[in-house]
N, C-alpha and C positions, 0 to 999 in steps of 0.2 A: 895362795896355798903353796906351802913346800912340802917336797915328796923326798925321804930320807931311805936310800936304799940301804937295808940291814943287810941284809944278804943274799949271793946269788949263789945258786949251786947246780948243778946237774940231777938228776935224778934218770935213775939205767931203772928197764926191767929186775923185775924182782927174781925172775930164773934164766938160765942161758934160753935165747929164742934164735930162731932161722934165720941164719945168715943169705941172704940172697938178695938178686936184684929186682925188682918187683917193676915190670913191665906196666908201664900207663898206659889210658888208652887215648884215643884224640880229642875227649871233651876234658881231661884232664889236661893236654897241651894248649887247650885253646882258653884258660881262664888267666884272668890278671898275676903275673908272678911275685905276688908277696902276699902276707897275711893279713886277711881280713882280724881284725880286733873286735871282741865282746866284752862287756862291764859288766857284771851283776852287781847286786848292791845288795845288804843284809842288815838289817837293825839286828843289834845284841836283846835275847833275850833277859827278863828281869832272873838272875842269880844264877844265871852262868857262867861258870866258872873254866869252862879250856875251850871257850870261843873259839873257833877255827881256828883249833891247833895245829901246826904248821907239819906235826911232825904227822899228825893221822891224816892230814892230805897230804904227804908226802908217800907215806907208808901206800895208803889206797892206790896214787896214782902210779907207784913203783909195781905191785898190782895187776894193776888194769893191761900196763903197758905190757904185759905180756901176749894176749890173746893181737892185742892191736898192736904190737911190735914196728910196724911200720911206722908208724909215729915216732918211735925212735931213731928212728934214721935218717938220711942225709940225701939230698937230689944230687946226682951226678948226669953225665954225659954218657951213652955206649959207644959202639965201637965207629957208629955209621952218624955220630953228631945228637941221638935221637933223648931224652929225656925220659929217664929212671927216676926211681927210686930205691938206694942201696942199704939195704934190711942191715945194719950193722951193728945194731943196741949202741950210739955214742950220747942215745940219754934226750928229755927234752930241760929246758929251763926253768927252772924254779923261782922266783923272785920275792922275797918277803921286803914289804916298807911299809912306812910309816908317812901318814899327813897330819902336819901341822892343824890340820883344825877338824872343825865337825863334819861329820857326813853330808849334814842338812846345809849348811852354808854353800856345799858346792853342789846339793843337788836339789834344791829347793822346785817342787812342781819337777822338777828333772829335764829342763828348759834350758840350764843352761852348758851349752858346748863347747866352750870355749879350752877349759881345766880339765875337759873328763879324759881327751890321750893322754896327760900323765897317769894316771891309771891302767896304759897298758904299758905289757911288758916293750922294750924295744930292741929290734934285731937291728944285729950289726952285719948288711949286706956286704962291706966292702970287700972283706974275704975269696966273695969265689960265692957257687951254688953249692959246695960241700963244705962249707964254712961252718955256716949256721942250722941252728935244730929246724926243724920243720914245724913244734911246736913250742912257745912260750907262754909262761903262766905267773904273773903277781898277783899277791897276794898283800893290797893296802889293807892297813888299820888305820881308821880314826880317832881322836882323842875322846871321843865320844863311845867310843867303844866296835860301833858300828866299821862291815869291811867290806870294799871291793873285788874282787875274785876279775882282772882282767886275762881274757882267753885269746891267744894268737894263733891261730892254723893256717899253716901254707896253704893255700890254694891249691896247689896240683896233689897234693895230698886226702882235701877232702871238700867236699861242697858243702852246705849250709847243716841238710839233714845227716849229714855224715860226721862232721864237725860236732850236733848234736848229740850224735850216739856217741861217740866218744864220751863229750863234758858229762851226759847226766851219767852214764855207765860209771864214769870217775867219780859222779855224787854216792853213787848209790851204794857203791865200794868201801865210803868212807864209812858210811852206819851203819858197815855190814853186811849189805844185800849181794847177791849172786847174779853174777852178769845173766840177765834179763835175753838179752840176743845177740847170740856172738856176732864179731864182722865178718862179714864174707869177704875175703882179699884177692880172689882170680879176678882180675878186669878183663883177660882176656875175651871173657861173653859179650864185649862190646868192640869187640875186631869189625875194621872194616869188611866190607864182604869183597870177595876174588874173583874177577874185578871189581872195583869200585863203582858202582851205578846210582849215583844222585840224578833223586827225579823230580826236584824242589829248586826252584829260585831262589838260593838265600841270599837274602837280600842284608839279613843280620852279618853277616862278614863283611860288607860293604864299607867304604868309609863315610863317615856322617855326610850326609847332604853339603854342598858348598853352600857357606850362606850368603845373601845377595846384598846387603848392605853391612858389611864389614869394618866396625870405625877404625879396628887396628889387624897387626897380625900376635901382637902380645895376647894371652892368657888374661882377663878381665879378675878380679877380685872374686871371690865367694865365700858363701860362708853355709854352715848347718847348721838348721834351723828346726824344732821342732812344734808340732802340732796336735792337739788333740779335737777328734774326732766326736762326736759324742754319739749313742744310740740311737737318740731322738735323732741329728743332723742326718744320720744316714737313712734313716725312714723315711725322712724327708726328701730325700736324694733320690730313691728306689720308687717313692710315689709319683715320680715326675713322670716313668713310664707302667706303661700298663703288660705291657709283656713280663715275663717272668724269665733275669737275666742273675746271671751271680753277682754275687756282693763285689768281689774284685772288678769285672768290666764295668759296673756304674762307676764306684769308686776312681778307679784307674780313667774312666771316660773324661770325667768330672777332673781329676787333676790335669790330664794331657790339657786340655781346653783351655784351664787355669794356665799352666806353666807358657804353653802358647801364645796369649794374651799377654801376661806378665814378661815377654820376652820382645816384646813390639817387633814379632819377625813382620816381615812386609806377605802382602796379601799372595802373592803369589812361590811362597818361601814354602820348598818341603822339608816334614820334618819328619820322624822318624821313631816310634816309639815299641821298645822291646820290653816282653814282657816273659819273666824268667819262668821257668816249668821244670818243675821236678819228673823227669822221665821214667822212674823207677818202675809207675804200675801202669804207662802209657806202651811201656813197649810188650811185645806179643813173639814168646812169654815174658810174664814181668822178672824185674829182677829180684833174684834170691833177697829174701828176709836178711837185713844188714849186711846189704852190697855197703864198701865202704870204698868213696870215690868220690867221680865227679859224673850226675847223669841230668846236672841242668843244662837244658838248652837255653836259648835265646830268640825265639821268634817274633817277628817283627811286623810291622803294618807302616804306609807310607800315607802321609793326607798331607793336603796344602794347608797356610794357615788360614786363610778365606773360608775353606771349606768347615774345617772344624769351631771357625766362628758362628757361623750365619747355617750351618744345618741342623735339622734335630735334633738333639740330642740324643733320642733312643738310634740314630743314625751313625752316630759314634760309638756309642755302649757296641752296635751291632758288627763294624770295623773291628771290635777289640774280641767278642765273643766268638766271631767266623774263625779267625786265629788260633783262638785257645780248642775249639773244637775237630781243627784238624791238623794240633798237633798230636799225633799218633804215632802208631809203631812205624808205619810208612816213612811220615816227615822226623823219626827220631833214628832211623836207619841212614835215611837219606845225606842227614848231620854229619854222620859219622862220615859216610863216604864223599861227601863232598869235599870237608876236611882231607883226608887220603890224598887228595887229588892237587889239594897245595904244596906247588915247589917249595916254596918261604914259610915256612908256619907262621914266623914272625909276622907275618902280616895279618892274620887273622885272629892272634891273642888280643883279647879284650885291652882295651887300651883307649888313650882320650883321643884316637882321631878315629875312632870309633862310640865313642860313648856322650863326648861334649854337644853343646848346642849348636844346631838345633833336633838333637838326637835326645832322648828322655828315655831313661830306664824303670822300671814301675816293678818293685821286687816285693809279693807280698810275703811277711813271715807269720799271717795269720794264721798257717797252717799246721807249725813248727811247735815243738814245746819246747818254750825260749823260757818258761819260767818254772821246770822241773827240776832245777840244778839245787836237790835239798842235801846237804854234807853232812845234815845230823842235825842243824841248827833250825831251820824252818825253809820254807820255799824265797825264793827272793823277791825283797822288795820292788824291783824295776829289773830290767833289761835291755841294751842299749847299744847299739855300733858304738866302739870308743871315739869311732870316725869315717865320714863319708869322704873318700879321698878323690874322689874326681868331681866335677861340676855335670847336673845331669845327673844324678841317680838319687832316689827316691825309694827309701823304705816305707814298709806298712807294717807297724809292729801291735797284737792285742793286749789287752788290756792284761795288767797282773792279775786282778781281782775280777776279771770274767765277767764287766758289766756290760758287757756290749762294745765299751767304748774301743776306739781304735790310736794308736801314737802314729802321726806320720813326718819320719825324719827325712828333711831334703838339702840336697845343697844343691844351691843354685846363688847366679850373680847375685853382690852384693845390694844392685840396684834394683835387682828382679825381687826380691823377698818381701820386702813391703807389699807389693801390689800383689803376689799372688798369695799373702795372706787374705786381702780385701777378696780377691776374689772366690777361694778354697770356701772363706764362710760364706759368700751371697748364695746361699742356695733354697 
């Protein structure tokens, strides 16, 4: 597959917006510093004729970019070293291309990952942090008629659900509709408190566990791999215990286990598994209806690998459940001010000596509407990370079509994938 770029342009807000510097808070300092990528995918309708027209999603998103203005702008430095972002309207990326062949060829089942990042747009880091837009957007056609719409949003910019509001806001723009819920832009309501008093262990800022038999100190190979889940397989899974536990801790219980195993750490190897949480209605009071930011944490749980072979199962689900049930307003305040408390920030941004094996990240988007992104033409066929850039992290994405079923995209070593396919199905 060749991907022919037609052209790249800028797109500004459509009115003059607020010039200022828009203060982050510390879960915005402490996420990966580059853009995660999204794919949609679109079959053309039979006798349509202005297909996602380049100029009415240009038009919508010049638009949108008003109320969300920050999205136009650029991450800088202030005065004390600290990490902004400078409200400046210099516009985000637009990208129209073209692929050499069918939709279907390169997304057949939608298995395969290899071709899907040329699909997204790509920044040019080398410039500086006031270099590049904060957000990028291509727009592939296929000869088939069929398009991919790939989404790039900085990270300190915006988290998963925020990123969200944005993209479908910019759908809904395009056929018309009225922004549904403006963003809220003070992050200030997520200031450490004065002083700082973290009353949490976090153990998630930690660096991954040493591992104990190390064959190198090189980076091993990996790849991403996807999976499908099916309704039946998880009934299956949920019937092994008799307590009544959420879809996500069996689930997540059941991969940690998997990837475990498939990792041949030695019996007495700790490993480490974060499991992300959208903070938004955990904190007390929640936050304003379209906070636009960053309010995922990262809380984490520690087991050996012995342990997680040879115990219950429902013993594991329940490791993973204690976690998710006291993450609260307490443990989402205490985040913050822990953070506070870091001389180096750099230390504590997401990163692979944080995130690699035998560390595993379990990020469910089954909660997310990853397939509302309709422009006029219909809802999207698939939705997809362009790409899993680090080894260790594991999406859980639902189904387009609402059949229960689930996709779960991983990367992990190249030699780990076989086996924890074998085992992901033994259930």
């Amino acid at each position: 597959m060749e991907i022919s770029i037609k052209e790249s342009t800028m797109v500004f807000p459509a009115k003059e917006t607020p010039e200022e510097r828009l203060w982050v808070s510390n879960l915005d300092l402490v996420q990966i510093r580059f853009h995660p990528v999204s794919v949609y995918f679109y079959n053309k309708p039979d006798g349509s004729s202005n297909f996602f027209d380049t100029q009415v999603l240009k038009d919508a998103l010049s638009e949108i970019l008003v109320p969300f203005y920050p999205a136009a702008g650029r991450l800088q430095y202030d005065e004390d070293g600290r990490l902004e972002i400078m409200c400046n309207g210099k516009g985000v990326l637009f990208i129209e291309a073209e692929a050499s062949c069918v939709m279907d060829d390169l997304v057949r089942d939608f298995t395969d990952s290899s071709r899907v990042p040329d699909l997204a747009p790509k920044v040019d880091y080398s410039g500086g942090i006031s270099s590049y837009p904060l957000v990028a957007l291509q727009v592939t056609t296929f000869k088939c008629g069929g398009v991919s719409v790939g989404v790039a949003l900085q990270h300190t910019l915006a988290d998963g659900p925020s990123a969200l509001h944005f993209i479908n806001s910019w759908a809904d723009r395009a056929r018309g509709l009225p922004l549904e819920v403006p963003p809220f832009l003070n992050r200030t309501i997520l200031k450490a408190r004065s002083p700082p008093t973290p009353k949490f262990n976090h153990i998630e800022f930690d660096p991954s566990p040493p591992l104990k038999n190390p064959v190198s100190g090189e980076p091993k190979p990996s790849v991403v791999s996807l999976f499908k889940i099916t309704n039946k397989q998880l009934n299956t899974l949920k019937s092994k215990i008799n307590e009544k536990f959420s879809s996500y801790s069996i689930l997540a219980a059941h991969i940690w286990r998997c990837v475990t195993k498939a990792r041949g750490l030695t019996d007495d190897q700790q490993t480490r598994l974060f499991m992300p949480i959208d903070g938004r209605r955990r904190l007390d009071p929640p936050c304003p209806p379209g906070y636009f930011g960053n309010v995922i944490v990262f809380p984490a749980t520690l087991a050996q690998a012995n342990d997680l072979e040879f115990e219950p199962f429902s013993e594991t689900v329940r490791r993973i459940s204690k976690v998710l049930r006291e993450t609260n307003d307490d443990y989402l305040r205490s985040t913050i001010d822990y953070i506070e408390t870091v001389d180096d920030i750099s230390s504590v941004v997401r990163g692979p000596h944080v995130i690699t094996s035998p560390s595993l990240t379990i990020n469910s988007w089954v909660w997310l509407p990853v397939h509302d992104a309709d422009f006029g033409w219909g809802r999207p066929l698939f939705m997809r990370p362009a790409n899993v850039v680090l080894e260790g992290i594991v999406l859980v994405l639902p189904s387009p079509t609402d059949d229960g079923s689930l996709t779960i995209v991983a990367r992990l070593e190249t030699s780990h994938t076989k086996v924890f396919e074998k085992l992901l199905y033994d259930i």
